[in-house]
C-alpha positions in Angstrom: 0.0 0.0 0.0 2.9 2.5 0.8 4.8 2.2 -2.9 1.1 3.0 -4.2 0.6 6.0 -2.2 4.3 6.8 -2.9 3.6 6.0 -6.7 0.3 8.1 -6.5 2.2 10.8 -5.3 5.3 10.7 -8.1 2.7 10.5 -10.7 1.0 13.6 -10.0 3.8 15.3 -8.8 2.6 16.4 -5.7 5.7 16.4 -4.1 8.4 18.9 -5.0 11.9 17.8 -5.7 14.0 17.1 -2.4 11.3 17.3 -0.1 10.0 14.3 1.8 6.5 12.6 1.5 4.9 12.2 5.3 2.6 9.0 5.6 0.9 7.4 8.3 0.4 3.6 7.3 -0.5 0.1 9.0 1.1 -2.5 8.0 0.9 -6.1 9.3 4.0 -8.3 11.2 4.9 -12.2 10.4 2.3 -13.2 13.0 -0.5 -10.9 11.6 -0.4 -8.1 14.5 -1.3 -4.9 12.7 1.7 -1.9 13.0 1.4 1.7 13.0 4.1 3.3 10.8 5.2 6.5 9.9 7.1 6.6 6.5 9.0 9.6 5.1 10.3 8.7 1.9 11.9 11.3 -1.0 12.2 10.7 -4.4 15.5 10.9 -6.3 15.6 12.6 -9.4 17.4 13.2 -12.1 19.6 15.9 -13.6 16.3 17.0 -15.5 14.6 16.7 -12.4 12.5 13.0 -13.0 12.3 10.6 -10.7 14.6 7.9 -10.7 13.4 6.3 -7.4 12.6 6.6 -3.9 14.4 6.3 -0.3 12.3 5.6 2.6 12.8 5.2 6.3 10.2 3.1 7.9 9.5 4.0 11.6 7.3 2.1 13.6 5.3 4.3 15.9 2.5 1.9 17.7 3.7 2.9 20.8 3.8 6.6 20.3 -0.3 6.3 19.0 -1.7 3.9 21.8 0.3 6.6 24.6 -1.6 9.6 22.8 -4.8 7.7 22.5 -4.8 6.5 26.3 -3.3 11.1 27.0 -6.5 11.6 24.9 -8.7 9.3 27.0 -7.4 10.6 30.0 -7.9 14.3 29.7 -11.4 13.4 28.9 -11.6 12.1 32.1 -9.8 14.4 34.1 -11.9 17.0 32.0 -15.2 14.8 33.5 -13.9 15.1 36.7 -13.0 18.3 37.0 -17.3 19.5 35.9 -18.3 16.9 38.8 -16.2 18.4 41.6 -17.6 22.0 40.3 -20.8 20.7 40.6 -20.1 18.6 43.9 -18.3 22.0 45.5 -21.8 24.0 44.6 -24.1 21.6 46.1 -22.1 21.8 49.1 -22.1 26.0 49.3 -26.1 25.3 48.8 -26.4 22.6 51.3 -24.6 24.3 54.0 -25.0 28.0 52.9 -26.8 30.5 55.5 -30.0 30.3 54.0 -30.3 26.6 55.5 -30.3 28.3 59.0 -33.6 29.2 60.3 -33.8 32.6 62.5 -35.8 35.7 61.8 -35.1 37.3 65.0 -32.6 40.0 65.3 -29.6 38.8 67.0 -30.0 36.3 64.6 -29.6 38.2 61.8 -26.4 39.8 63.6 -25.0 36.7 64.1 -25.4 36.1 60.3 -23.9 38.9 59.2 -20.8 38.1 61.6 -20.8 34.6 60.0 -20.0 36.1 56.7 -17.8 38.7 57.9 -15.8 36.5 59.7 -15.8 33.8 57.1 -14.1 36.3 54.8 -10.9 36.5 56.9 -8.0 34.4 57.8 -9.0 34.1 61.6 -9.5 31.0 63.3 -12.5 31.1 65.0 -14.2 28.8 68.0 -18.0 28.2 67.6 -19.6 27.5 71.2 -23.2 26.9 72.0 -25.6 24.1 73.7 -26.0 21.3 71.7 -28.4 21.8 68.5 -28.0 25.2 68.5 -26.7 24.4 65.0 -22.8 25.4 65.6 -21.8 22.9 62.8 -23.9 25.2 60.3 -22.8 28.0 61.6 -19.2 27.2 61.0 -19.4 25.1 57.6 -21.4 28.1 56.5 -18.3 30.3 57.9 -16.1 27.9 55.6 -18.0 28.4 52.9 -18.3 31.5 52.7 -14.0 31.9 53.0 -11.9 32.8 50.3 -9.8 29.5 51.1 -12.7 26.8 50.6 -10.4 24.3 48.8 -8.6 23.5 52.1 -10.3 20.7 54.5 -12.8 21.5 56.9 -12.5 19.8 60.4 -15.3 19.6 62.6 -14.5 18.8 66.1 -16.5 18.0 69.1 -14.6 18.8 72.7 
């Protein structure tokens, strides 16, 4: 199949004298196993500028294909990844945002706002109350909120 490509290309001249033909071919080993090749041949010519014949150096390149193919897989992948952590990261900021905290009153409304003030500095803060007061929404909400959300969020219970 190469020397009819090869041949294809000398008859219509499509490649100009001393440049190299590029091909990407499959060709088949003793035991059948099909090989990925790249070919870069160049016609001699003549003083008059014919073609005489060709030299070709045959590379095989199955290895270099199946990496790319498996690169291209992968960056798929990562690339799928990469959407579900977006959309895992925003169901969290909903889940836990401030707006899942119940409180009308005043001071609540206080204690929101420091929530979110405080969330948007680099202070480490101690959340205190009675138990259900809902301290671990109060501080995941904090988290949330911060600049820094990619870091880990440790909940502890003294």
């Amino acid at each position: 199949r190469a020397m009819g490509v090869l041949q294809e290309r000398l008859a219509t001249g499509a490649s100009p004298p001393y440049y190299p033909v590029v091909l990407e071919l499959e060709f088949a080993h003793k035991d059948g196993k099909a090989c990925a090749c790249e070919v870069h041949a160049v016609f001699v010519r003549d003083d008059d500028g014919a073609p005489q014949s060709i030299v070709a150096v045959v590379r095989d390149i199955s290895e270099r294909k199946a990496v790319a193919e498996a690169l291209h897989r992968n960056e798929n992948e990562i690339e799928a990844l990469a959407l579900e952590v977006a959309q895992l990261r925003s169901d969290v900021r909903r889940r836990y945002a401030l707006d899942s905290v119940i409180g009308g009153d005043p001071r609540m409304q206080a204690i929101f706002q420091t929530v979110v003030e405080v969330g948007r500095t680099n202070a480490t803060v101690l959340v205190q109350g009675e138990t259900g007061t809902g301290k671990e929404l109060v501080a995941k909400a904090m988290f949330l909120s911060h600049r820094f959300f990619n870091f880990i969020f440790f909940f502890l219970l003294l």
